[in-house]
Residue, then its C-alpha position, 0 to 999 in steps of 0.5 A: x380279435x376274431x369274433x370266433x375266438x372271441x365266442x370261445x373265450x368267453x365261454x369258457x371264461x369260468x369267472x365270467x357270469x352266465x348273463x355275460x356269456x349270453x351278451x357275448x353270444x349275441x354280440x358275436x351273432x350280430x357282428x358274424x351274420x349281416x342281416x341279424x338285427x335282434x338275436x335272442x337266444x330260448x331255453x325249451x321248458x315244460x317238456x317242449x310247450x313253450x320257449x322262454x328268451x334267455x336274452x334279447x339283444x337289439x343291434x339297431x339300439x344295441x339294448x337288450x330287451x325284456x323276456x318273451x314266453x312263447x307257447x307251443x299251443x300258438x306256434x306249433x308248426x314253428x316248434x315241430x319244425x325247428x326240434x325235427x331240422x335244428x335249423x330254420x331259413x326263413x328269408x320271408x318268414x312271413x310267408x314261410x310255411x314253417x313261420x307263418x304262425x308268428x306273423x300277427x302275434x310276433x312279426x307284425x307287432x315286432x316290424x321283423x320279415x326274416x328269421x334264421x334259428x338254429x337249435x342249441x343241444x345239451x348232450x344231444x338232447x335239443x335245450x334251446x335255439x338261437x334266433x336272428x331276425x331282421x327288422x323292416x325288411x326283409x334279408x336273404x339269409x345266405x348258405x355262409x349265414x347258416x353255416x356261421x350260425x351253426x358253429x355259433x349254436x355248436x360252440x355254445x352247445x359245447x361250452x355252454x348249458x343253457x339250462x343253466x338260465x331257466 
């Protein structure tokens, strides 16, 4: 089955548990976008000061990982960058003037050199953002990677209300 179909139909799957519905999004982005070697999907709180992981998915082990709580006071570039574009291609995040800001307390600690997020929106309003990011190496995210990232964020946008697992 196509992985698009697939996402849809899980989404809108009303006897499918909320949890499994985020495992499904993760899947999918991990088939659909080569180079994402750990996805995690964020739930904004607080009024924007910080991202809570809703999951976290590891391809390299295909485990999902525990929760992560990053603050705004520590990335602030990062969170003023992804709410004003709704996406961020850092194919060296470690460099990137918009994700620089993780590289001793995030990226070295977790071995990741690339990072490609695209906000999730809840009635316009951004609620939450979908993170690829690959690990030991650097990844040249391509134009199709974003494009595929981004029917991926719409349709859980559309389907899905994150704010349901904050």
């Amino acid at each position: 089955m196509d992985a698009f179909i697939r996402l849809t139909s899980a989404l809108t799957n009303p006897a499918l548990a909320v949890d499994k519905k985020l495992k499904v999004i993760c899947d999918v982005t991990s088939e659909v976008i080569a180079g994402a070697d750990k996805v995690s999907l964020w739930t904004f709180q607080d009024n924007y000061s910080k991202i809570v992981s809703s999951v976290n998915y590891q391809r390299i082990n295909n485990k999902y990982g525990d929760t992560v709580e990053l603050k705004r006071e520590d990335f602030g570039t990062y969170f003023d960058a992804i709410i004003s574009s709704e996406v961020i291609k850092a194919s060296d995040a470690r460099e990137h003037p918009h994700t620089v800001c993780f590289k001793d307390l995030y990226f070295k600690p977790n071995n990741i050199y690339s990072m490609l997020d695209f906000i999730l929106h809840h009635d316009f309003k951004p609620i939450g953002i979908i993170c690829c990011e690959s690990v030991g190496k650097i990844y040249q995210w391509t134009e199709d990677d974003v494009k595929s990232l981004r029917r991926i964020a719409n349709a859980s946008s559309l389907y899905f209300n994150l704010d349901e697992v904050s």
